[in-house]
N, C-alpha and C positions, 0 to 999 in steps of 0.2 A: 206939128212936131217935126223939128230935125232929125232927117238918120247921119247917122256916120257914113251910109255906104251912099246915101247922095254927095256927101260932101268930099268924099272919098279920101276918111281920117281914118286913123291913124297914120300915116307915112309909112312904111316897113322900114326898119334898117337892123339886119340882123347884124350882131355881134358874138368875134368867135369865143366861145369858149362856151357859149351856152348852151342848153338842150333845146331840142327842136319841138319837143310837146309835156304836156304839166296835167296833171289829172287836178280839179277844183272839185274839194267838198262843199256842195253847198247847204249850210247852215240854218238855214235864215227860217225855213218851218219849225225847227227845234230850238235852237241858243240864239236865235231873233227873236220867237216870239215870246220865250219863255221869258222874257226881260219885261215886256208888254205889262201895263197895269191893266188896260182893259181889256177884259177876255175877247178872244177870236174866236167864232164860231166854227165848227168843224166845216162844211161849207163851205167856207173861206178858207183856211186850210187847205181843205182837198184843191180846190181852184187854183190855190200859190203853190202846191206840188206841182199839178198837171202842168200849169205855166210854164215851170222849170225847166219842165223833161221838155216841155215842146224847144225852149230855148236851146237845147242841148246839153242840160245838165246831166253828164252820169253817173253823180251820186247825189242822193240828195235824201240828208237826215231829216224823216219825219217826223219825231215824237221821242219821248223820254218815260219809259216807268218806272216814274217817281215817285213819291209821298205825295199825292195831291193836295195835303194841306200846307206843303212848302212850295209846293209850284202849281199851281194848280190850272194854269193855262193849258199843262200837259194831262190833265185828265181825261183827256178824251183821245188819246192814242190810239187806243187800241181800234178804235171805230176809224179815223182819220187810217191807220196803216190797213185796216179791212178793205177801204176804200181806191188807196193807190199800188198796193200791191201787188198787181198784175202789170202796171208802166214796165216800159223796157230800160228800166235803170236799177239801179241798187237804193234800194230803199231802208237801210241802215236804223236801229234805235237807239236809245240810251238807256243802259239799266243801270245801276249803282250796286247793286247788291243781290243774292240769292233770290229772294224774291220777286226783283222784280224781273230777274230773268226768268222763273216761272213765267210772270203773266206775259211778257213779251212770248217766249214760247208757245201761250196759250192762244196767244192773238199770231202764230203763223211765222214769227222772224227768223229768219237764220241768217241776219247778218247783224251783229250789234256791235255798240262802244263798252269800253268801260271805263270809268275815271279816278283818279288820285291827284291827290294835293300836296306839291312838295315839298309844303310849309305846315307844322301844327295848325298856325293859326289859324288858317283858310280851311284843312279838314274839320276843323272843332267848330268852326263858323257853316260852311257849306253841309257838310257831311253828317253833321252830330256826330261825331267820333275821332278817335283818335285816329291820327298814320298807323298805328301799327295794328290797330284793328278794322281798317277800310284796308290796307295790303293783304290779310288776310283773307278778308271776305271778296275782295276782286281775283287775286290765285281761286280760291273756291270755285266764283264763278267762268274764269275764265277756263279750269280744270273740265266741269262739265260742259262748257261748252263746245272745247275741242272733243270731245268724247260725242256729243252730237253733234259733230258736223258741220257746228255754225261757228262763221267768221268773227274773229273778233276784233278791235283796231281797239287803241290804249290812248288816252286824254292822258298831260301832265296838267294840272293848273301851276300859276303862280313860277314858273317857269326862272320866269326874268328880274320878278320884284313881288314883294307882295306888302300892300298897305300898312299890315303892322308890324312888320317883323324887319320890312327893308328890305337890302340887296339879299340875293338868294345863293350862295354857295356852289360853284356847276360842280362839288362832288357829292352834294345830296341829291343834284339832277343826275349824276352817271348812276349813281345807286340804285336808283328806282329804270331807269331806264334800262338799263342792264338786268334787273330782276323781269321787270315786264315781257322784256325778250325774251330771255328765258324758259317764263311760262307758258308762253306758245303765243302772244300778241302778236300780231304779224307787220301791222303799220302803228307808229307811234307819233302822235300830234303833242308838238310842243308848245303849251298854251303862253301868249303874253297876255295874262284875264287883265292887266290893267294899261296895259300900251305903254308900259317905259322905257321897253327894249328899243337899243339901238343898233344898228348895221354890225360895229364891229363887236357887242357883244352877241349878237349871233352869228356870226363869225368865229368865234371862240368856241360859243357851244358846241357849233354843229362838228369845226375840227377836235373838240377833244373827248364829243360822244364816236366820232371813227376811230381815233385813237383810242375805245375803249371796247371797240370792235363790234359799234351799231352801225351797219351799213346803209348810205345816204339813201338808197332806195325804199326804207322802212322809214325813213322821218316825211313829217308832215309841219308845218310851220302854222298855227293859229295863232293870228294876229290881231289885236284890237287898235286902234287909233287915234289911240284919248290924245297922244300928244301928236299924232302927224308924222309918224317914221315908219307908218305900217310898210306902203309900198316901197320904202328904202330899203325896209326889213328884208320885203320880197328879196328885190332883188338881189340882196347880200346872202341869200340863202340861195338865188339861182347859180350865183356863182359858186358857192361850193358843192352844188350837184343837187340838191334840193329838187324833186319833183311833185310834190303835192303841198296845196294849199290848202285853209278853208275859208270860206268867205260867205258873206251873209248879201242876199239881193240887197242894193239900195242903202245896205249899211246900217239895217237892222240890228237892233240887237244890245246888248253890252254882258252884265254881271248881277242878278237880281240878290246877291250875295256877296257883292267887291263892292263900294258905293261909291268909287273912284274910277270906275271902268266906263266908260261910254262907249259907243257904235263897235260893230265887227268893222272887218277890211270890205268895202263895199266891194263885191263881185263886178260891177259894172268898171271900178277902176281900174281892177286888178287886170281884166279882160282888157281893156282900153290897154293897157300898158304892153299885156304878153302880145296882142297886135302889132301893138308898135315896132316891139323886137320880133316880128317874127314868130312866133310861138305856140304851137296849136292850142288849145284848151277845148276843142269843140263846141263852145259856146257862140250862139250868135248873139253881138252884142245889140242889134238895133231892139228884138227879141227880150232880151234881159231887160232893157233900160225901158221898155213899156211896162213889164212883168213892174219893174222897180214904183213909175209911175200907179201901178195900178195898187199896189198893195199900200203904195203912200196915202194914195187916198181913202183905201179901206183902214188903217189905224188912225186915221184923219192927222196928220202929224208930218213935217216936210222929212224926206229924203235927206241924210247926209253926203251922197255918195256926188260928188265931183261932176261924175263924169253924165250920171243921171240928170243932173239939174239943168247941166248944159243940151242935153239933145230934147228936155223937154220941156223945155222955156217958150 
């Protein structure tokens, strides 16, 4: 196996106008595997956390409580977050609803997601419910959350496009976004669940969610890369001040509810990239791109990710 730091890649060449460090949610336990048809043992899980944190991941979402009978890869959360919860990182969940912020509560979390869809047809699809009854039950839950103490960060799906409905309106996205804030979310991830988004339409978004007075330090950029403009995406969000990503090891991952979504933003590029420019992310990529390797071979399935393929060919 090739490292980067034998070969001594990326080149640096910073460029000004950018920021000097990016915080990467890493994804790939959670919205990687949950995409998976064949189940991951818990096991295996805990291993691809620990892996993370050792690369230098410092955040990194473990698990989802969800309906297990709609995802059911996430059934076993709660054992899986018993597990890594003590790692020196933010070990973050997903709940959808009252409920399942109960059981996350019951299993120890105080730091969670919550998500909305800013299209009907993806909440009626993903959610069984409508938008205006998944907004209510996410206020609910994010109301008692802040009242205990635990963190909460806000998911958009459908963001940019969404399979049935088409282009998506940016003032049904300031709507929700601007509620979410609001309620007390404190970071907001802009989902592209089917990767059609391009540079200058997030460019757009991200100046006319400030212009609606979400400040760029609460936005989060979720990227998928069905069509190949994830990393453009990046960086069209670094430039307008954008400091968190999410990204899935290896490029895990898609939409087990979008059936047009394929791979997250492989981590391993994204890191390859913020190198390039300079960038902190704290992430060690030689680190990453084995983690990448090793979890390719535990779903038996090759790697999407670029930059993985090349260091371990």
């Amino acid at each position: 196996m090739t490292t980067a730091r034998e070969l001594g890649l990326p080149t640096v060449s910073r460029l000004e106008g950018l920021t000097d460090e990016v915080e990467i949610w890493e994804v790939a336990p959670r919205d990687g595997l949950q995409a998976e048809k064949t189940l991951v043992d818990v096991d295996t899980k805990v291993e691809l956390i620990q892996r993370l944190a050792r690369a230098g991941a410092s955040v990194i979402e473990v698990g989802s409580f969800v309906r297990t009978d709609r995802v059911p890869q996430m059934a076993d959360s709660a054992e899986v977050f018993e597990r890594v919860k003590d790692l020196p990182v933010r070990t973050p969940v997903l709940v959808p609803n009252v409920r399942g912020y109960e059981l996350a509560r019951e299993a120890g979390a105080s730091d969670i997601a919550v998500f909305l869809s800013v299209t009907e047809s993806f909440s009626q699809g993903n959610l069984g419910a409508s938008r205006e009854r998944m907004e209510q039950s996410v206020q609910n839950v994010v109301a008692r959350a802040k009242a205990d103490g635990v963190r909460v960060r806000g998911y958009l799906s459908m963001v940019f496009g969404d399979p049935w409905e088409g282009s998506v309106p940016v003032e049904d996205v300031l709507r929700l976004a601007v509620a979410m804030r609001s309620w007390g979310i404190e970071d907001l991830s802009l989902g592209d669940t089917i990767g059609v988004a391009t540079p200058g339409q997030v460019k757009h978004l991200v100046r006319s969610l400030v212009g609606a007075g979400v400040l760029t330090s609460s936005l989060a950029l979720h990227l998928h890369d069905t069509y190949g403009m994830a990393l453009a995406n990046v960086y069209a969000g670094l430039e307008e001040g954008v400091r968190i990503f999410d990204a899935a090891a290896g490029g895990v991952g898609g939409c087990p509810f979008a059936k047009s979504a394929t791979g997250n933003l492989a981590t391993d590029d994204l890191v390859w990239m913020l190198n390039g420019l300079g960038i902190r992310s704290g992430i060690d990529l030689d680190a990453l791109t084995e983690t990448s390797a090793w979890l390719s071979h535990a779903l038996a399935k090759p790697t999407t990710s670029r930059v993985a393929m090349a260091l371990t060919r």
